[in-house]
LUMDRENMAR-584690 format. One line per 4 residues: number of its first residue (from 1); for each residue x, y, z of C-alpha. Coordinates in Angstrom, 1 decimal, always signed. Example, Ala and Ser with C-alpha at 12.3 -4.5 7.8 and 13.67 -1.06 7.14 Angstrom:
// residues 2
1	+12.3 -4.5 +7.8 ~ +13.7 -1.1 +7.1
END
This chain:
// residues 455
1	+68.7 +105.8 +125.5 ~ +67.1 +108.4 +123.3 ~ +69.4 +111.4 +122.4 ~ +68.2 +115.4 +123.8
5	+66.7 +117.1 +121.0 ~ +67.4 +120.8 +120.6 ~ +64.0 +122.7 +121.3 ~ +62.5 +124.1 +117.6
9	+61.3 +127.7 +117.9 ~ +57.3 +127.6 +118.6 ~ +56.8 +131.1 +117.7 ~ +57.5 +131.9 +113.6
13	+55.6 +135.6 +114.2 ~ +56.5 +137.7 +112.1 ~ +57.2 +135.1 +109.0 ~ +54.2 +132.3 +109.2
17	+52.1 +130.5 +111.7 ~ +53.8 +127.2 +112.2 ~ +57.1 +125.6 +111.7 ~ +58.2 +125.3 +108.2
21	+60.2 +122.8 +108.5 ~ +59.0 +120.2 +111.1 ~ +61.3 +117.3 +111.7 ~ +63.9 +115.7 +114.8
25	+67.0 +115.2 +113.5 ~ +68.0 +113.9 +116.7 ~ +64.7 +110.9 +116.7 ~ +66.2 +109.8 +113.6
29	+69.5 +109.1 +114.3 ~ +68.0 +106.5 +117.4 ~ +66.4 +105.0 +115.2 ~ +69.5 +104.5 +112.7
33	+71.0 +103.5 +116.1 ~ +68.8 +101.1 +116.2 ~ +68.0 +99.7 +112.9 ~ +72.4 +99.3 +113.1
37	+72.1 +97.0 +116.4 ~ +69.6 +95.1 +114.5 ~ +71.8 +94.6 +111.4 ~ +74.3 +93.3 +113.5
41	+72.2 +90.7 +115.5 ~ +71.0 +89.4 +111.5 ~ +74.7 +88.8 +110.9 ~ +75.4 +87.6 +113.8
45	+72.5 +84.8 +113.5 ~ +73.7 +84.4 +110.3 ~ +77.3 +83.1 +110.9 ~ +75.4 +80.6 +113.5
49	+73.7 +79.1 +111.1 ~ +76.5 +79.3 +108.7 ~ +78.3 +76.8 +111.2 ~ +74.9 +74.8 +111.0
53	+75.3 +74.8 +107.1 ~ +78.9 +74.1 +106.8 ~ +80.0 +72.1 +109.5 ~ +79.5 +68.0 +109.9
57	+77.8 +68.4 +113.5 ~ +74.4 +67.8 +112.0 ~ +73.6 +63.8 +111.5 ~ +70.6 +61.6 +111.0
61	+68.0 +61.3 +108.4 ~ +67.0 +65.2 +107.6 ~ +70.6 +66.2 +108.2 ~ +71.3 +67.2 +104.8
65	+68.1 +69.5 +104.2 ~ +68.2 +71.2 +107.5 ~ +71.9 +72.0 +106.7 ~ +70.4 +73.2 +103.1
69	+68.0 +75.2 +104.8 ~ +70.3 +76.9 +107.1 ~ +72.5 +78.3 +104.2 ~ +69.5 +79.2 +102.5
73	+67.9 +81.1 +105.6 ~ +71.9 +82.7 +106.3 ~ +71.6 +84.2 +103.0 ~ +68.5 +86.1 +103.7
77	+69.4 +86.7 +106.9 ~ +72.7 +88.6 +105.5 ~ +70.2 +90.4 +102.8 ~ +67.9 +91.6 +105.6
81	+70.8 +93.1 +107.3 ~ +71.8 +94.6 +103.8 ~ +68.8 +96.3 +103.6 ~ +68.4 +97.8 +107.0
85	+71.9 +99.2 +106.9 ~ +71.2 +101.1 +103.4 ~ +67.8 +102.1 +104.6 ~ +69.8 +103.9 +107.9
89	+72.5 +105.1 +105.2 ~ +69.8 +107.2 +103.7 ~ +68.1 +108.3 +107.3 ~ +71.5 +108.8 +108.7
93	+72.1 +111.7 +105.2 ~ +68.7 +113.1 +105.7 ~ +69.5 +113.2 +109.0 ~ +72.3 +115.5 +108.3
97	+70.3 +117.4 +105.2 ~ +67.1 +118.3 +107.6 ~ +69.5 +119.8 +110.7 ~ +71.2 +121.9 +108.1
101	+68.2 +123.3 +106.3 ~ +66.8 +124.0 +110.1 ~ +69.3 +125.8 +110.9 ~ +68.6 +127.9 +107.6
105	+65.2 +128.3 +108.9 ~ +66.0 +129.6 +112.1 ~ +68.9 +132.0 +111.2 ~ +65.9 +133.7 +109.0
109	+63.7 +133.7 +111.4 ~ +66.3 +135.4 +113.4 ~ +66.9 +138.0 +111.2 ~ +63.2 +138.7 +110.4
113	+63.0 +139.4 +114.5 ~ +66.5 +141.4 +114.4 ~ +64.8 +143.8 +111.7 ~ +61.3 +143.9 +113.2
117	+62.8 +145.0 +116.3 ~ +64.6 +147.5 +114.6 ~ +62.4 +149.2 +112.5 ~ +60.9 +152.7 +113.7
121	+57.1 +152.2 +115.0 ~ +55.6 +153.7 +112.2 ~ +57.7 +152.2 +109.6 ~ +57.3 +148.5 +112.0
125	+53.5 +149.4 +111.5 ~ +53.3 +149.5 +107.6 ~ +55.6 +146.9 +107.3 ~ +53.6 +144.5 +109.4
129	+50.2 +146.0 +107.3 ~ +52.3 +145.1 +104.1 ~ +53.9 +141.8 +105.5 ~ +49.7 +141.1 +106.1
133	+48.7 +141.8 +103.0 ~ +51.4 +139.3 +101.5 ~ +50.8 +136.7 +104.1 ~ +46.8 +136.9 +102.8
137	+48.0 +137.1 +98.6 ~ +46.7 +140.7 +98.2 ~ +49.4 +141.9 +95.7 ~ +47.2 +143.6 +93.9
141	+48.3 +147.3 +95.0 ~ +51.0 +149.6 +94.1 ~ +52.5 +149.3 +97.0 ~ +55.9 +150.3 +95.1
145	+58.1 +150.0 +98.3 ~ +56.9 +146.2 +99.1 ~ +60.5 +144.8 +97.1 ~ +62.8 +146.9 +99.8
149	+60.2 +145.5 +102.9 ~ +62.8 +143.5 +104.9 ~ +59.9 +141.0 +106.2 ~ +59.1 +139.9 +102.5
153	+62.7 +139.4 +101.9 ~ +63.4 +137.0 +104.8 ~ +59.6 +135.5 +103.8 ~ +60.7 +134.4 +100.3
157	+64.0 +132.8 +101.7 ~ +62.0 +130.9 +103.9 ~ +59.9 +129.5 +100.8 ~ +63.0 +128.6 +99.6
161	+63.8 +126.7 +102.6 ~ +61.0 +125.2 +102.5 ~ +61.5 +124.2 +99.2 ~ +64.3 +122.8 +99.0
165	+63.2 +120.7 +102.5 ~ +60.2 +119.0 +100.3 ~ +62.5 +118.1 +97.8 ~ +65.4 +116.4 +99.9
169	+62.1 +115.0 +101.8 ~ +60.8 +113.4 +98.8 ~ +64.0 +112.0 +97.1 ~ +65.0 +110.1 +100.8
173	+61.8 +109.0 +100.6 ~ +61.8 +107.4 +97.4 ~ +64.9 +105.7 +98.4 ~ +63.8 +104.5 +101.5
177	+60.6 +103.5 +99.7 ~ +62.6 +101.1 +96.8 ~ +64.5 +99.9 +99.8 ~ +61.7 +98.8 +101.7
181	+59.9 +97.3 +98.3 ~ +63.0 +95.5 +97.1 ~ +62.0 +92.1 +97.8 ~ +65.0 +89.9 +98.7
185	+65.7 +88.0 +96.2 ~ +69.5 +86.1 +95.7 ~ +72.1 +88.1 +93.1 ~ +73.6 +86.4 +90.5
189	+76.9 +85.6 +93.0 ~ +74.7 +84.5 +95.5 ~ +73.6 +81.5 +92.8 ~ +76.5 +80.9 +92.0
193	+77.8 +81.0 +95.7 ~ +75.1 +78.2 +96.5 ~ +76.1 +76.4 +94.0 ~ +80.2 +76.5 +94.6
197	+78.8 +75.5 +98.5 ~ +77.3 +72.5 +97.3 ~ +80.3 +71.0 +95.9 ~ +82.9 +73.1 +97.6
201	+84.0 +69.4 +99.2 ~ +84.4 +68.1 +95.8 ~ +86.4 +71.5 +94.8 ~ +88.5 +71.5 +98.3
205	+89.5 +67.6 +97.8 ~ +90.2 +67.9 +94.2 ~ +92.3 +70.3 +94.4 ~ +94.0 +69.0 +97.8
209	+95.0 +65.7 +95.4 ~ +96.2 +68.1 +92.7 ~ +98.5 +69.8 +95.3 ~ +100.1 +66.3 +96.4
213	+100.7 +65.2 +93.3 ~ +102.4 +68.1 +92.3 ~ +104.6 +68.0 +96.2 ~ +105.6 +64.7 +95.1
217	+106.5 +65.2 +91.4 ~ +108.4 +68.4 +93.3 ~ +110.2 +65.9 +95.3 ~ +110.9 +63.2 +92.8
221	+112.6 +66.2 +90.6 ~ +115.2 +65.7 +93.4 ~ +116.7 +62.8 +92.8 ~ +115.3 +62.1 +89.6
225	+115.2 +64.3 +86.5 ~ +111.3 +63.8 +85.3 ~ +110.3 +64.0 +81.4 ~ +109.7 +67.4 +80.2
229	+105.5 +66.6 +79.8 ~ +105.7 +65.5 +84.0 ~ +107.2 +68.9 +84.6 ~ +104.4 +70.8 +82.6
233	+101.9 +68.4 +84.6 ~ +103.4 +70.2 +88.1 ~ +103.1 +73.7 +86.3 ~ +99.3 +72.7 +85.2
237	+98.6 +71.0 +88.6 ~ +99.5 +74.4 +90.6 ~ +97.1 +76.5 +88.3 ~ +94.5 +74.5 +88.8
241	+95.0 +74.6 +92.6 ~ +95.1 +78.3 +91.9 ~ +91.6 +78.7 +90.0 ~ +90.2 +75.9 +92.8
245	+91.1 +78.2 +95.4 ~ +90.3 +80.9 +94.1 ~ +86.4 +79.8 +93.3 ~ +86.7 +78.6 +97.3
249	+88.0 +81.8 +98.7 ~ +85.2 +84.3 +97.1 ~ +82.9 +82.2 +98.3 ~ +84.0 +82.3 +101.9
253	+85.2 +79.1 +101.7 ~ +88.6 +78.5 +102.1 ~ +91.3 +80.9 +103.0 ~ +92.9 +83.7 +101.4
257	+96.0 +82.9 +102.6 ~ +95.5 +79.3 +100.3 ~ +95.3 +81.5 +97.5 ~ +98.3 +83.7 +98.2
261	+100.7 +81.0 +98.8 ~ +99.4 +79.8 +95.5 ~ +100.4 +82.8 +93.7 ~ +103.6 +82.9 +95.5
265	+104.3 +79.1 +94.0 ~ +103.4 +80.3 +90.3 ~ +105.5 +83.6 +91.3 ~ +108.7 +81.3 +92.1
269	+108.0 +78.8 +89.3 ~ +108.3 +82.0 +86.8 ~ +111.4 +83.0 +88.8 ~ +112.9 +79.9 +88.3
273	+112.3 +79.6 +84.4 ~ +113.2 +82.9 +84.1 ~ +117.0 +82.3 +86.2 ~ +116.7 +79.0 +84.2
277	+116.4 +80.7 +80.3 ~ +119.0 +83.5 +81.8 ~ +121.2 +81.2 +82.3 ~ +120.8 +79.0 +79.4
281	+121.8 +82.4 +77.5 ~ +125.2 +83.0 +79.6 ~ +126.1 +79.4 +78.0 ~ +125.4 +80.1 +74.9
285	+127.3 +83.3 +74.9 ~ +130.3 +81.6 +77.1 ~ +130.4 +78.8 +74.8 ~ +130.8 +80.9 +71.4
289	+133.4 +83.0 +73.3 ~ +134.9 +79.7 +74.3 ~ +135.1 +78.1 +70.5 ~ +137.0 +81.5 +69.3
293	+139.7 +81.0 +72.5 ~ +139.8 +77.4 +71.5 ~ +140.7 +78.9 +67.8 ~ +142.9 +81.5 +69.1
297	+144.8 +79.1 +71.5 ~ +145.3 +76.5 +68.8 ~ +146.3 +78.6 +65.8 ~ +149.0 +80.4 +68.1
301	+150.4 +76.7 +69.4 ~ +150.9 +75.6 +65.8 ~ +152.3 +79.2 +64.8 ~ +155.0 +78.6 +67.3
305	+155.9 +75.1 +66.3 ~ +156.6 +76.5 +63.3 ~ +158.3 +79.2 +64.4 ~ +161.6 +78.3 +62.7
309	+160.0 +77.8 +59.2 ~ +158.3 +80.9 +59.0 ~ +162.0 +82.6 +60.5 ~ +163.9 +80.4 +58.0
313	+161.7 +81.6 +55.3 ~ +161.1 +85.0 +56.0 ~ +164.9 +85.2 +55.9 ~ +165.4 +83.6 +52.7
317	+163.0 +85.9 +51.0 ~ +164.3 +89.3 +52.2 ~ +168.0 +88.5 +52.1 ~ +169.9 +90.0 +48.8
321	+170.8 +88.0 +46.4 ~ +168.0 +85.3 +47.0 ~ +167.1 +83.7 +43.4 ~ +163.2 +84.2 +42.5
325	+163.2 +80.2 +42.6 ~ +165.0 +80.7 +46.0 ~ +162.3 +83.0 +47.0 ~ +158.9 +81.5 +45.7
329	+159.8 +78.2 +47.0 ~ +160.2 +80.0 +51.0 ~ +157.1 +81.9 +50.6 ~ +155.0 +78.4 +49.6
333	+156.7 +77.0 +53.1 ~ +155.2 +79.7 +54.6 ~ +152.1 +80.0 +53.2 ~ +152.1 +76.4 +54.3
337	+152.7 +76.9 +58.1 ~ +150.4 +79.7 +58.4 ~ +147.2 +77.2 +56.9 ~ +148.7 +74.2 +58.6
341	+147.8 +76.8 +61.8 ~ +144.4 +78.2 +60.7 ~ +143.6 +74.6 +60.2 ~ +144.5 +73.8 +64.1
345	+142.6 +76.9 +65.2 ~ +139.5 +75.9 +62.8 ~ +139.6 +71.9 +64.1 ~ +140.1 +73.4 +68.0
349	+136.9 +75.4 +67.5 ~ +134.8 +72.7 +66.4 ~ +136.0 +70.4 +69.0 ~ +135.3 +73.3 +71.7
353	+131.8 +73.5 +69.7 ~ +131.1 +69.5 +69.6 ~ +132.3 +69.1 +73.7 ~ +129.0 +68.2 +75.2
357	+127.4 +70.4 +78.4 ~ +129.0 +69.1 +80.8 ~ +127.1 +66.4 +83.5 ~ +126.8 +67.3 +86.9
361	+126.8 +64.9 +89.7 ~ +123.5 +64.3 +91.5 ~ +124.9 +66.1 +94.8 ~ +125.1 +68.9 +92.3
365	+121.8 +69.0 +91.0 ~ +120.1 +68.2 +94.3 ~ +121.4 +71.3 +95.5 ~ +119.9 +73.3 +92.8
369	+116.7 +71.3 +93.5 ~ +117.4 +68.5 +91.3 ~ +116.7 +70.6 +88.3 ~ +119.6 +68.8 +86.2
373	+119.9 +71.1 +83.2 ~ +120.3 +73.9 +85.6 ~ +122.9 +72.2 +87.3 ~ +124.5 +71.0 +83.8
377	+124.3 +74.7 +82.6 ~ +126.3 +75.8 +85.3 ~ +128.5 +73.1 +85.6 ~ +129.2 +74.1 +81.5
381	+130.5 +77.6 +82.1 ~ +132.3 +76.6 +84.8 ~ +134.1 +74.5 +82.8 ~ +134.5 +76.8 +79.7
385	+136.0 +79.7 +82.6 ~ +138.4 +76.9 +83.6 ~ +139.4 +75.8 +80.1 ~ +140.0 +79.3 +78.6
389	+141.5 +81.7 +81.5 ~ +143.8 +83.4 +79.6 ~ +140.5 +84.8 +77.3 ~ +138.9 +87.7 +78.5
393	+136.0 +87.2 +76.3 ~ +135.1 +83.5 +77.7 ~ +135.1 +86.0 +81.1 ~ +133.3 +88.2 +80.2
397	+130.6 +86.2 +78.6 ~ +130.4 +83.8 +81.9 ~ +129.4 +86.5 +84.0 ~ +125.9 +86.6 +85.7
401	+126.1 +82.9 +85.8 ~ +126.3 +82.4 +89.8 ~ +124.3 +84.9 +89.6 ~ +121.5 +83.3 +88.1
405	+121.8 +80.0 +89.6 ~ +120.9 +81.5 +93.1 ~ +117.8 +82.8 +91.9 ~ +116.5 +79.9 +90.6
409	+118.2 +78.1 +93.5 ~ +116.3 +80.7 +95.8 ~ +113.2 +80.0 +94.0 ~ +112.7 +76.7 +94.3
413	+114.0 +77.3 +98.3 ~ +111.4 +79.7 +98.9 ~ +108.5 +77.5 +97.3 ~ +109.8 +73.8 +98.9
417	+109.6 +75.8 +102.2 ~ +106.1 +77.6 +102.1 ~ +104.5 +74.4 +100.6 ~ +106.3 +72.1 +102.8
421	+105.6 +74.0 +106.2 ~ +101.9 +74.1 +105.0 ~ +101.7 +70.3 +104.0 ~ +103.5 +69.3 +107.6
425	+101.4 +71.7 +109.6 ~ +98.3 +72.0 +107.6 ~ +94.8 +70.1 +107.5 ~ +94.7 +67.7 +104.5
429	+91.4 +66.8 +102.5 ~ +92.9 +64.3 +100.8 ~ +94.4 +62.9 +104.2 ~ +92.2 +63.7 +106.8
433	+93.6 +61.5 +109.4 ~ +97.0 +63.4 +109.0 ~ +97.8 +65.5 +112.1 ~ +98.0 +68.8 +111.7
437	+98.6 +72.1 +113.7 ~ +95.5 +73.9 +115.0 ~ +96.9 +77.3 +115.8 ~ +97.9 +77.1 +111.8
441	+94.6 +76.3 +110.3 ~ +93.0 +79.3 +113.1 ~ +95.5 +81.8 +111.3 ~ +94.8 +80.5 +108.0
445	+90.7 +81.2 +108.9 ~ +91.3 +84.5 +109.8 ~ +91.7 +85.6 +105.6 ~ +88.6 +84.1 +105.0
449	+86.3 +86.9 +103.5 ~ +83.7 +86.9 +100.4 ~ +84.0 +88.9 +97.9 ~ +81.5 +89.5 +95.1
453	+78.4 +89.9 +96.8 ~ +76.2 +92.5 +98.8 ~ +76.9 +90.8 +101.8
END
């Protein structure tokens, strides 16, 4: 239904003849209104035949090139659609532009009628003879006064207007124009988008396979401890599920929420070498501090074993009357004891520093997700603590040990959880008879988008 347009003033007496500037702002926007309900139709043909392209419903002998065809027609359908709505982008701003410099217009015309009316008959007279005179280009005469003639003022703002209406006239043109011109053609994403489509079953499989593998290297980790180049495979493996998804989901064709739990796998791998190297450094640190309480404990144990040698000597040489023989021969028994005890301290430290990490059980390093230098780490300072609890160093450098194991114990929780609810409840290229959840793969669908493109 076409919108009311405000009546334009047919009468311009006393400025000009006709309307200086003509336009409906009002016709316009129906037809952006339009031209908008059209755009939308194009998309929405365009997803139909996107389910023509994409989906398997299509068999028989030209099944393949009509499904081609679709995608290619869907992709011209979604460029048509581009160009209407940034050819009623532009109409919709002139739109705007020509009510505004109307309403110039008519606020001079207005004021040219305001001072007409007010003017005194005789002055109203020569003014009108003087706004002729302009109107016809005779400026030949003195006429000194014409600059203060209110008429000729309000007649050169309305040049301006008019001016100024020509010039936004022109420029919306020209962009409507290249609009119209532009012949569709397909971007550089939209190649490359064609291409991905026509091996995005390749791509979705692939990387479905890569995801298992790396599940069940996950779960073999559990009871078995895998060599350090299987555990890089995983970490490779989950990357390039990443960059597979990734190439899927700006093409519109897999989910975003694929490529988020992805990040949020790397995310918790990182975590867990992080809690992993943190708490590799609490060992090291509790394991020094335990070597110098080994050294401490030792040396003290063998000082008082000897206790009664170093009395008996330290006696002998500070009593009077002690013979210099007397007294060199206590002070070598001494000297004796106390290396006979920095010789237990030395041997304790380096049997403290040759005790292997310690082994923890396989109930212990399942709970930590059967990462078994993780659990043997821990298991190490706990031993160290338990060893040495008189030391307050062998404390202190323990601490932020539990801490650190339930973050990478967290971490691997978190991931085993996403990835397993999405393997149980999820739709599997790589197992397509494996049941899965629709309400799941519906949510999943709803984070589809492109990205990249004018579409």
């Amino acid at each position: 239904m076409a919108t009311t347009t405000k009546p334009r003033p047919r009468d311009w007496h006393p400025l000009t003849d006709t309307d200086p500037t003509p336009g409906d702002p009002e016709s316009i926007r129906d037809e952006v209104a339009h031209m908008k309900h059209l755009a939308g139709m194009l998309r929405a043909e365009a997803a139909d035949l996107k389910v023509i392209g994409t989906g398997d419903g299509l068999k028989g002998r030209y099944a393949t090139k009509l499904r081609d065809e679709a995608r290619e027609l869907e992709d011209h359908l979604r460029e048509t659609a581009g160009r209407y709505e940034r050819v009623h982008g532009h109409l919709t701003a002139w739109a705007a532009e020509l009510e505004a410099i109307q309403s110039d217009a008519d606020r001079i015309l207005r004021g040219a009628r305001a001072d007409a009316e007010t003017a005194p008959p005789e002055d109203a007279e020569s003014a009108s003879e003087s706004a002729s005179a302009s109107a016809s280009g005779s400026g030949s005469g003195s006429g000194s006064g014409s600059g203060d003639d209110p008429l000729a003022r309000h007649r050169r703002s309305l040049t301006r207007v008019e001016a100024h209406r020509d010039e936004r006239a022109a420029h919306y043109a020209a962009r409507i124009r290249h609009e119209i011109n532009d012949e569709i053609k397909d971007s550089w994403w939209e190649r490359r988008k064609n291409e991905i489509d026509g091996v995005k079953g390749a791509i979705s499989l692939v990387a479905d396979v890569m995801s298992w593998v790396a599940t069940v290297i996950a779960l073999v980790a559990i009871v078995m401890t895998p060599a350090g180049w299987v555990a890089a495979l995983a970490m490779w493996l989950a990357i390039g599920v990443f960059a597979a998804h990734l190439l899927l989901a700006s093409a519109g064709d897999c989910s975003w929420l694929d490529v988020g739990m992805d990040i949020f796998g790397l995310l918790t791998m990182g975590v867990g070498t992080i809690a992993l190297n943190n708490l590799r450094g609490v060992q090291i640190a509790t394991k020094l501090a335990a070597e110098a309480a080994a050294e401490e404990r030792a040396a003290a144990t063998a000082t008082r074993a000897s206790r009664s040698v170093l009395d008996r000597t330290s006696a002998t040489v500070n009593r009077r009357g002690t013979t210099n023989a007397a007294r060199a021969t206590a002070r070598h028994e001494r000297n004796i004891a106390k290396a006979a005890a920095k010789r237990a301290g030395r041997a304790a430290a380096a049997g403290e520093a040759a005790t292997p990490v310690a082994e923890a059980t396989q109930r212990e390093a399942v709970l930590l997700g059967g990462d078994r230098e993780t659990a043997n780490l821990y298991k190490d300072v706990v031993r160290m603590r338990a060893a040495y609890p008189e030391s307050g160093a062998v404390k202190r450098a323990s601490q932020g040990a539990e801490r650190h194991r339930r973050l990478f114990q967290g971490a691997w929780g978190a991931a085993t959880a996403a990835d397993g609810v999405d393997k149980i409840v999820g739709d599997s290229d790589a197992i397509p008879q494996k049941p899965a959840y629709g309400p799941y793969g519906d949510f999943k669908d709803r984070y589809t988008r492109e990205v990249g493109t004018t579409w």
